[in-house]
KOLTIDREN-74651 format. One record per atom (N, C-alpha, C, O): residue number from 1; residue in one letter; atom name; x negated, y negated, z negated. Coordinates in steps of 0.001 Angstrom, whole numbers, padded with zeros to 6 digits. Layout:
residues N
NUM_A_CA_X_Y_Z $
...
This chain:
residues 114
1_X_N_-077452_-017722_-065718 $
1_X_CA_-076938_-019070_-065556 $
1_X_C_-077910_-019917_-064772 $
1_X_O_-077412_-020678_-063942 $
2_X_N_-079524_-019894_-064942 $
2_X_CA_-080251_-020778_-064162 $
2_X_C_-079784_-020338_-062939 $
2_X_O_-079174_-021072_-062161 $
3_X_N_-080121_-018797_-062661 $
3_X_CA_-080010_-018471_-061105 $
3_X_C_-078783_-018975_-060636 $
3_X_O_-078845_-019380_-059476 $
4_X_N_-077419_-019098_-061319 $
4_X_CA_-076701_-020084_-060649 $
4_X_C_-076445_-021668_-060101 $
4_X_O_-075756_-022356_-059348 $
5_X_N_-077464_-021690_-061004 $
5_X_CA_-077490_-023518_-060764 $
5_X_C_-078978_-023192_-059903 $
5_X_O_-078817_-023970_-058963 $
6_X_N_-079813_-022775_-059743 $
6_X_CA_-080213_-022772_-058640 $
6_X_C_-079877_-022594_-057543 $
6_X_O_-080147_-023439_-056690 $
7_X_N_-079000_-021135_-057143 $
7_X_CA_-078761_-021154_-055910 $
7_X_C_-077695_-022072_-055200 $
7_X_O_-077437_-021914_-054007 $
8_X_N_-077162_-022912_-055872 $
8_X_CA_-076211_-024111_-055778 $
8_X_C_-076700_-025332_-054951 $
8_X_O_-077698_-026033_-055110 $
9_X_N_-075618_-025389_-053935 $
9_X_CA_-076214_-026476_-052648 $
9_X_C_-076396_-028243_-053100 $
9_X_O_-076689_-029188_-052367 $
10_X_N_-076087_-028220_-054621 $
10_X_CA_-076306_-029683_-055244 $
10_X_C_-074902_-030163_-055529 $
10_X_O_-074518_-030862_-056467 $
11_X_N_-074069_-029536_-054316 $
11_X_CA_-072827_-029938_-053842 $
11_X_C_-071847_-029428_-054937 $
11_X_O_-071078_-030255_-055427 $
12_X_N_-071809_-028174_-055350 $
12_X_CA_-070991_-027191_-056002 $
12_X_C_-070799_-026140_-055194 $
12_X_O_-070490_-025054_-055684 $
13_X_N_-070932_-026278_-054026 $
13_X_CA_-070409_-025336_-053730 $
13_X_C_-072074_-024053_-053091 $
13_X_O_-073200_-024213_-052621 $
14_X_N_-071448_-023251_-053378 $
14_X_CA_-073153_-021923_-052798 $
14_X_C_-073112_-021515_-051646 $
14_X_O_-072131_-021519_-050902 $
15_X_N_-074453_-021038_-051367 $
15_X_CA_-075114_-021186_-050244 $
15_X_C_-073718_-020065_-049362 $
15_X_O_-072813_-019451_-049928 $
16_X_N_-073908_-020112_-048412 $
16_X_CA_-072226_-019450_-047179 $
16_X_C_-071133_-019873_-047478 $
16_X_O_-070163_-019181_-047172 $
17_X_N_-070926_-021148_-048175 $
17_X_CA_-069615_-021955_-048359 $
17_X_C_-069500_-022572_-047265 $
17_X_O_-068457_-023225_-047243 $
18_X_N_-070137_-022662_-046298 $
18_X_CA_-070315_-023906_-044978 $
18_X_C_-069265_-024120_-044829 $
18_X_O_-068975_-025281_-044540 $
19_X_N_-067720_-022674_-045005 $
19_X_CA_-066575_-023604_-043995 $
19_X_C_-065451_-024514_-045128 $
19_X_O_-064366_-025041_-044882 $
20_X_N_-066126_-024439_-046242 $
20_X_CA_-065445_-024689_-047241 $
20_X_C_-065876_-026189_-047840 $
20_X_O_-066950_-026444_-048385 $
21_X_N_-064771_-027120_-047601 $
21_X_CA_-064958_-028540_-048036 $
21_X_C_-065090_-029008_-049423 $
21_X_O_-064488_-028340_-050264 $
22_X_N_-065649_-029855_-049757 $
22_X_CA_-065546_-029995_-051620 $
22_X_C_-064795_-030654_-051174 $
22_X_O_-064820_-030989_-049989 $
23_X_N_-063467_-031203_-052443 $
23_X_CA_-062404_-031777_-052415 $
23_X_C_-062662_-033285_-052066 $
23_X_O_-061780_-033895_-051461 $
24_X_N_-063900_-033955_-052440 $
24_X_CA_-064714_-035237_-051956 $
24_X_C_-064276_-034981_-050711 $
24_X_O_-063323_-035692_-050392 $
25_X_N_-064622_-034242_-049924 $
25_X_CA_-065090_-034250_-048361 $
25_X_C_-063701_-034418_-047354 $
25_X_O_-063440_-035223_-046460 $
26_X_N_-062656_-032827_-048162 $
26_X_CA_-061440_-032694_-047790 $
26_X_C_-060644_-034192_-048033 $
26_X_O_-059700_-034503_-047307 $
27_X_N_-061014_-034874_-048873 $
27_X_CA_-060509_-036168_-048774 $
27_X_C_-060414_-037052_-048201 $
27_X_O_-059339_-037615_-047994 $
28_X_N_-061561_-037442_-047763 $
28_X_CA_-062574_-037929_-046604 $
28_X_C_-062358_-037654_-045289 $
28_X_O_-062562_-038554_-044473 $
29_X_N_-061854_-036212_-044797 $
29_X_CA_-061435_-035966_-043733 $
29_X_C_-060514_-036015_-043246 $
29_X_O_-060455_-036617_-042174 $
30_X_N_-059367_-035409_-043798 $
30_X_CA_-057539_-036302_-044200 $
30_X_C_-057615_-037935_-044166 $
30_X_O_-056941_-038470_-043286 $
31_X_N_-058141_-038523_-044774 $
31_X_CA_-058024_-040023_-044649 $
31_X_C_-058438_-040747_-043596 $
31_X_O_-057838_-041718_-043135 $
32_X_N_-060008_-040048_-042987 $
32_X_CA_-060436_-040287_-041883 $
32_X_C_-059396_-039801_-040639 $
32_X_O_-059204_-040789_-039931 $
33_X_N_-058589_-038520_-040077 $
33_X_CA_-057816_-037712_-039318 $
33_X_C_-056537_-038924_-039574 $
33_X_O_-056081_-039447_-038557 $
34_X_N_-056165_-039209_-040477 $
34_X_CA_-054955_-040246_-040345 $
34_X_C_-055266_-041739_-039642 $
34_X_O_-054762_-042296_-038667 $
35_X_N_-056501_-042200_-040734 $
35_X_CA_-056028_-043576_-039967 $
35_X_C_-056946_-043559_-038730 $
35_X_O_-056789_-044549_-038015 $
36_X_N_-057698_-042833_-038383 $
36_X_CA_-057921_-042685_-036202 $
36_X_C_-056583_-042254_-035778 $
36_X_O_-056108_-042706_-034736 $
37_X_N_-055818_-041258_-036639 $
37_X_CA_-053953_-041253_-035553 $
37_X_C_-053604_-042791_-035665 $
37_X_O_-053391_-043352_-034590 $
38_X_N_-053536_-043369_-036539 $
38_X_CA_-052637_-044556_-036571 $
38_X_C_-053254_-045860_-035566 $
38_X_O_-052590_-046545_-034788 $
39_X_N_-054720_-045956_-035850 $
39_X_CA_-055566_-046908_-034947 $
39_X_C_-055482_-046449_-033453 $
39_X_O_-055070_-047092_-032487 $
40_X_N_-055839_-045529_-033492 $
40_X_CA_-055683_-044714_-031614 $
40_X_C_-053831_-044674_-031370 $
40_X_O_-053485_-044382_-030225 $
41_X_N_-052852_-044917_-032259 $
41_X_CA_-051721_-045243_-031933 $
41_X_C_-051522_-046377_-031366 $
41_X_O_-050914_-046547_-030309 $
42_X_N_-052297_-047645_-032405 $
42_X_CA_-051907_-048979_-032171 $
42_X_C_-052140_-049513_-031461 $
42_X_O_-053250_-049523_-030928 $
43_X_N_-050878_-050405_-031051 $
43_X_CA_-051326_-051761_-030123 $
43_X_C_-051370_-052921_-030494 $
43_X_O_-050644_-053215_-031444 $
44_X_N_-052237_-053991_-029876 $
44_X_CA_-052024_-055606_-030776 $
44_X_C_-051606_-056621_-029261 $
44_X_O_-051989_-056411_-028110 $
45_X_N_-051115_-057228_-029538 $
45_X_CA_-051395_-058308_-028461 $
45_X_C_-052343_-059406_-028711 $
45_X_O_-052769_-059919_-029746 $
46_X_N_-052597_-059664_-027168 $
46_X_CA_-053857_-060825_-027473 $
46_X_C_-053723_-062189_-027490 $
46_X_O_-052694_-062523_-028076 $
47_X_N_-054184_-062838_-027192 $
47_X_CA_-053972_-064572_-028275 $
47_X_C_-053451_-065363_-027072 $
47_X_O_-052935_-066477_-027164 $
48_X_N_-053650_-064619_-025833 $
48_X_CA_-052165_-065530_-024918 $
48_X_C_-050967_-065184_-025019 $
48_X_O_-050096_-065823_-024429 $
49_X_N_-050686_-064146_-025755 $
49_X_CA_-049352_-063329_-025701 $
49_X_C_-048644_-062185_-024314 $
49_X_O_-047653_-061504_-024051 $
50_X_N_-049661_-062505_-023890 $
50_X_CA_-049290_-061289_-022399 $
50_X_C_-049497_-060220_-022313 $
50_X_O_-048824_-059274_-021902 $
51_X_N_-050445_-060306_-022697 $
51_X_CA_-051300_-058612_-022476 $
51_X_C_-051555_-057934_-023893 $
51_X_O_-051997_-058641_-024798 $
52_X_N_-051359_-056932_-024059 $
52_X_CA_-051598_-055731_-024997 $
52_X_C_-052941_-055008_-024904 $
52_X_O_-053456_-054926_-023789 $
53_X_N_-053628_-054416_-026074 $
53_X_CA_-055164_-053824_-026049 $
53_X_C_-054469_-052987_-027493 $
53_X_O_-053511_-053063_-028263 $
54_X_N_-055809_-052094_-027198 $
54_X_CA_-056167_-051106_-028111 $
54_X_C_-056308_-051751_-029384 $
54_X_O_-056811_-052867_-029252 $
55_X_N_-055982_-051375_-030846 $
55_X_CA_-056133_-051810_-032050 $
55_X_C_-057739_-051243_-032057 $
55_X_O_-058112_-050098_-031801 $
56_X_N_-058592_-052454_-032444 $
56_X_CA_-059953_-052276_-032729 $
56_X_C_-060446_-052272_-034295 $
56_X_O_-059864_-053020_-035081 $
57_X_N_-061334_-051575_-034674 $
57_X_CA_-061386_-051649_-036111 $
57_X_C_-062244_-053204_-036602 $
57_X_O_-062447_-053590_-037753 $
58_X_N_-062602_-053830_-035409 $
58_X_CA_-063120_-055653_-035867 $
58_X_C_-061610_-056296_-036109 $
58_X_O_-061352_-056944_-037124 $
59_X_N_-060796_-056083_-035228 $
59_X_CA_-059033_-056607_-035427 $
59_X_C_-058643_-056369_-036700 $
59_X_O_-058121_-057243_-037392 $
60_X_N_-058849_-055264_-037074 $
60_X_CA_-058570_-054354_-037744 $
60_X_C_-058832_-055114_-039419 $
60_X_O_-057947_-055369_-040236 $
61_X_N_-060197_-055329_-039555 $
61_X_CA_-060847_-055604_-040552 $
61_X_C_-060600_-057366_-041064 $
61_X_O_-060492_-057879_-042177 $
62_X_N_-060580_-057940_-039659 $
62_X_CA_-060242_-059193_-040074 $
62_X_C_-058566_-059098_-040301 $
62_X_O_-058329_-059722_-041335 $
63_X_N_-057449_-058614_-039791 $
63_X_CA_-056604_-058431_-039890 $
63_X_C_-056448_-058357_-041697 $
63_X_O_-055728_-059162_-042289 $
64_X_N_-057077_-057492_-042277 $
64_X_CA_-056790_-056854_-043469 $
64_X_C_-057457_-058073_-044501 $
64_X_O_-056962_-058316_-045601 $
65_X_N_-058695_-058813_-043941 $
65_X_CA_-059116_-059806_-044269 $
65_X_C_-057886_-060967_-044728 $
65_X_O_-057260_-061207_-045760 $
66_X_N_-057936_-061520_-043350 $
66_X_CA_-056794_-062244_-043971 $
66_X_C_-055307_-062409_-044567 $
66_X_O_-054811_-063272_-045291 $
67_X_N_-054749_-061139_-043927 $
67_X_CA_-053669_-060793_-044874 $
67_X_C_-053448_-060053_-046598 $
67_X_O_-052469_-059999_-047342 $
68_X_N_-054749_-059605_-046719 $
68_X_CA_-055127_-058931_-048257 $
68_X_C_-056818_-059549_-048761 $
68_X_O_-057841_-058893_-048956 $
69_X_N_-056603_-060926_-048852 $
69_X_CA_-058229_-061392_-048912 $
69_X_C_-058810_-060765_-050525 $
69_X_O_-059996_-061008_-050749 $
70_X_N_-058011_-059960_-051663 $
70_X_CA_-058287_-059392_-052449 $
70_X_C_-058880_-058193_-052352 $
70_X_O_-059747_-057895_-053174 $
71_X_N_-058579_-057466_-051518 $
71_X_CA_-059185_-056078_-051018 $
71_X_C_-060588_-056422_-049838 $
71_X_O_-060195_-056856_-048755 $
72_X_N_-061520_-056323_-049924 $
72_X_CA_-062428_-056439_-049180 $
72_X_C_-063159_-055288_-048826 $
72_X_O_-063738_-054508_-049582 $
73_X_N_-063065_-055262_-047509 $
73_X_CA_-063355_-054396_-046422 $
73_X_C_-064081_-054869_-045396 $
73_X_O_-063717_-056035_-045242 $
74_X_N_-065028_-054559_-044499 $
74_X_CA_-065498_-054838_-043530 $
74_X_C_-065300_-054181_-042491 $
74_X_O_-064901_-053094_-042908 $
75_X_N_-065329_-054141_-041148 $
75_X_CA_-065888_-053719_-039744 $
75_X_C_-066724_-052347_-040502 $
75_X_O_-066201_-051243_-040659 $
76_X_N_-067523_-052557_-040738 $
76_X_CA_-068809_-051412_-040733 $
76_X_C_-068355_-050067_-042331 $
76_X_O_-068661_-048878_-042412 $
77_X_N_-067423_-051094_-043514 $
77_X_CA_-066755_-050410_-044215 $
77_X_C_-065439_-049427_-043461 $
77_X_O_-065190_-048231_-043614 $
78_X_N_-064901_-050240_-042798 $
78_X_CA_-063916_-049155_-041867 $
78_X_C_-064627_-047986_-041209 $
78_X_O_-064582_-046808_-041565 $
79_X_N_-065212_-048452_-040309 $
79_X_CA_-066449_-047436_-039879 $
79_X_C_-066308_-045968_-040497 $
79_X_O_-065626_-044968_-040273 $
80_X_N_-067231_-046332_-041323 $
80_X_CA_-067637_-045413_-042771 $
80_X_C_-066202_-044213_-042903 $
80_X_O_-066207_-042983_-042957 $
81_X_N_-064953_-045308_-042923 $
81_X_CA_-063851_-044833_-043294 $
81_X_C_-063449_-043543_-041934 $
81_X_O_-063191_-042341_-041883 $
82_X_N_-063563_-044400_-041232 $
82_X_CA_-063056_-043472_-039953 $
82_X_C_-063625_-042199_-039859 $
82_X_O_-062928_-041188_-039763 $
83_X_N_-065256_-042178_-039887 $
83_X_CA_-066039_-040874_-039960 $
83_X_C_-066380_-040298_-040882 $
83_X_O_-067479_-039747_-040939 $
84_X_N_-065343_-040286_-042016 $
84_X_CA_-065516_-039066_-043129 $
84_X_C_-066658_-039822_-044093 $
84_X_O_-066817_-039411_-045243 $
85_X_N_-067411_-040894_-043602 $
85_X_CA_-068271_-040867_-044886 $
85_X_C_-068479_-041743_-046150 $
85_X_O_-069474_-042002_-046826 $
86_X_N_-066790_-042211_-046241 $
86_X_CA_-066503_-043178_-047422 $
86_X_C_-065196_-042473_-047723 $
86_X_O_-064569_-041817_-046892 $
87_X_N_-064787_-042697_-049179 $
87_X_CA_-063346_-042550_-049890 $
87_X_C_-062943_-043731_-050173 $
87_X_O_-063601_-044420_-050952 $
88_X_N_-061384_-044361_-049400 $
88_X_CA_-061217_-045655_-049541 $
88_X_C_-060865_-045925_-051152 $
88_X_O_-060911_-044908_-051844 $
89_X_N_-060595_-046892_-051681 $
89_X_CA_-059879_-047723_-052520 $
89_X_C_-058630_-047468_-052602 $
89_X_O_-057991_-047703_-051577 $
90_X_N_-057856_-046911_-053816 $
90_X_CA_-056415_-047187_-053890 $
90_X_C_-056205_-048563_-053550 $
90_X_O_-055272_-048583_-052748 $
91_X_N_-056616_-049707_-053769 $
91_X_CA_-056384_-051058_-053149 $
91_X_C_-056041_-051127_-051883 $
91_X_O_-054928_-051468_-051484 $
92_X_N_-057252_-050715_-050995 $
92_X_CA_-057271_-050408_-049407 $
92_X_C_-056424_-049502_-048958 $
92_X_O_-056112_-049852_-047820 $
93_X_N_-055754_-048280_-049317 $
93_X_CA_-054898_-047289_-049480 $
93_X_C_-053680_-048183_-049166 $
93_X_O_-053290_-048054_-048006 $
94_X_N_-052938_-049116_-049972 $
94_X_CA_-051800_-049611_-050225 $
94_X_C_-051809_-050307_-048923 $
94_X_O_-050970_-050129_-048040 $
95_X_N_-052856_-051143_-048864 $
95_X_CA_-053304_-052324_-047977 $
95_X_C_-052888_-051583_-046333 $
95_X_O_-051896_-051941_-045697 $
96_X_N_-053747_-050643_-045909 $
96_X_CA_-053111_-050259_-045052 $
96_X_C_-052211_-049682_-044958 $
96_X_O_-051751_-049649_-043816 $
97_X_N_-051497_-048962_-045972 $
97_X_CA_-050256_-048324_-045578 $
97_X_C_-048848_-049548_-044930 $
97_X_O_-047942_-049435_-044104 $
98_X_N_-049460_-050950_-046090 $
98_X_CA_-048507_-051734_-045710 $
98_X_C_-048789_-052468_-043921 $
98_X_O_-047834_-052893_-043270 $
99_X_N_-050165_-052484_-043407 $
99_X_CA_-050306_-052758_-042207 $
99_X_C_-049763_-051393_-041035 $
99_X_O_-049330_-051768_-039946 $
100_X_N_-049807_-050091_-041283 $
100_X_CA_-049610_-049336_-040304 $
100_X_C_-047705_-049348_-040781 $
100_X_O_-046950_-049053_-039855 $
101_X_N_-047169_-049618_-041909 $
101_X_CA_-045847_-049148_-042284 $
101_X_C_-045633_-047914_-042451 $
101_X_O_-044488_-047541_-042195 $
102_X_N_-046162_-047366_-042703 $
102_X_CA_-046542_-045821_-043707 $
102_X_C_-046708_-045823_-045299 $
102_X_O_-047374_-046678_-045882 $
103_X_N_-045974_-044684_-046000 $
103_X_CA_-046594_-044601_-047309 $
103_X_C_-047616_-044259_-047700 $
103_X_O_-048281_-043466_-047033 $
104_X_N_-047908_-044575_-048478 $
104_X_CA_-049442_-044482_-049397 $
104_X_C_-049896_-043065_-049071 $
104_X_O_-050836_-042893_-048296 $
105_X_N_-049159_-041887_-049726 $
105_X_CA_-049193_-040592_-049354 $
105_X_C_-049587_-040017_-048071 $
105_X_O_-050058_-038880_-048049 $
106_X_N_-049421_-040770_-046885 $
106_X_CA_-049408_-040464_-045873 $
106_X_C_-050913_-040266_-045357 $
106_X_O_-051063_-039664_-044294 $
107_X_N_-052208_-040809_-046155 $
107_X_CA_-053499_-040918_-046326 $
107_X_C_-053635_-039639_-047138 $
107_X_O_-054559_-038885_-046834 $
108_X_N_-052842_-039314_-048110 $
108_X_CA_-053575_-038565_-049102 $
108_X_C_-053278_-036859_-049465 $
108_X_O_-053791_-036021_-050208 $
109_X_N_-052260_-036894_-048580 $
109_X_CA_-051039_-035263_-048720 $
109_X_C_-051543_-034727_-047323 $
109_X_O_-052105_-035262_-046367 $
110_X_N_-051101_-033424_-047608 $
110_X_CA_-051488_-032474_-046505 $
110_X_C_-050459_-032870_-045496 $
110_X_O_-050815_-032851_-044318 $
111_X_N_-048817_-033347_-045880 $
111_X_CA_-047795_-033704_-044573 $
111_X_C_-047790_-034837_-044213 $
111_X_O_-047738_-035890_-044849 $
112_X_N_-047854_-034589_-043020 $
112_X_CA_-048178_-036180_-041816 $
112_X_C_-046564_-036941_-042151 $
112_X_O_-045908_-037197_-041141 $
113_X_N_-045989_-037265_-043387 $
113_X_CA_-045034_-037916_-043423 $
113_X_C_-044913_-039481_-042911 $
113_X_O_-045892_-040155_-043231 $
114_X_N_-044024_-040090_-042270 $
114_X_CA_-044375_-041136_-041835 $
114_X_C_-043005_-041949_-042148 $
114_X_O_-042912_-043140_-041849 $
């Protein structure tokens, strides 16, 4: 039993697991893989009303700001989100599903249901 908890990467998982995600991670990566589809989907218009731009995750954050000022998120919390190295909030979960118009699930299931 020690020698197992020694040779253990801290993670759970042992040493030649490399291609194998802990369910933390697989989470993390699904959530991250969705909302870059949905952000690299979006468009916003800009504050003359003419022209169209890329959905930015500063838009993004104040967007969620002021329409869900209960859920707090930042710029640099999205971030995090995008590159695998945060697990959002069921709060934030809802929050954007209701900004992209997607279900909740659509973050959290293996099918890209939309």
């Amino acid at each position: 039993m020690v020698a197992e908890l020694e040779s253990s990467n801290g993670d759970g998982r042992q040493p030649g697991d490399e291609d194998e995600l802990s369910p933390r991670q697989a989470a993390a990566a699904l959530f991250s893989s969705r909302l870059s589809d949905l952000i690299s989907e979006s468009m916003v218009s800009t504050e003359d009303g003419g022209a169209t731009r890329s959905l930015t995750l500063y838009s993004l954050a104040q967007h969620l700001e002021l329409t869900y000022p209960d859920v707090p998120i930042s710029q640099s919390g999205l971030y995090r989100l995008i590159h695998g190295d945060a697990i959002p909030r069921l709060d934030l979960i809802i929050a954007l599903a209701r900004v992209f118009d997607v279900p909740p699930e659509y973050f959290v299931t293996g099918e890209p249901n939309r």
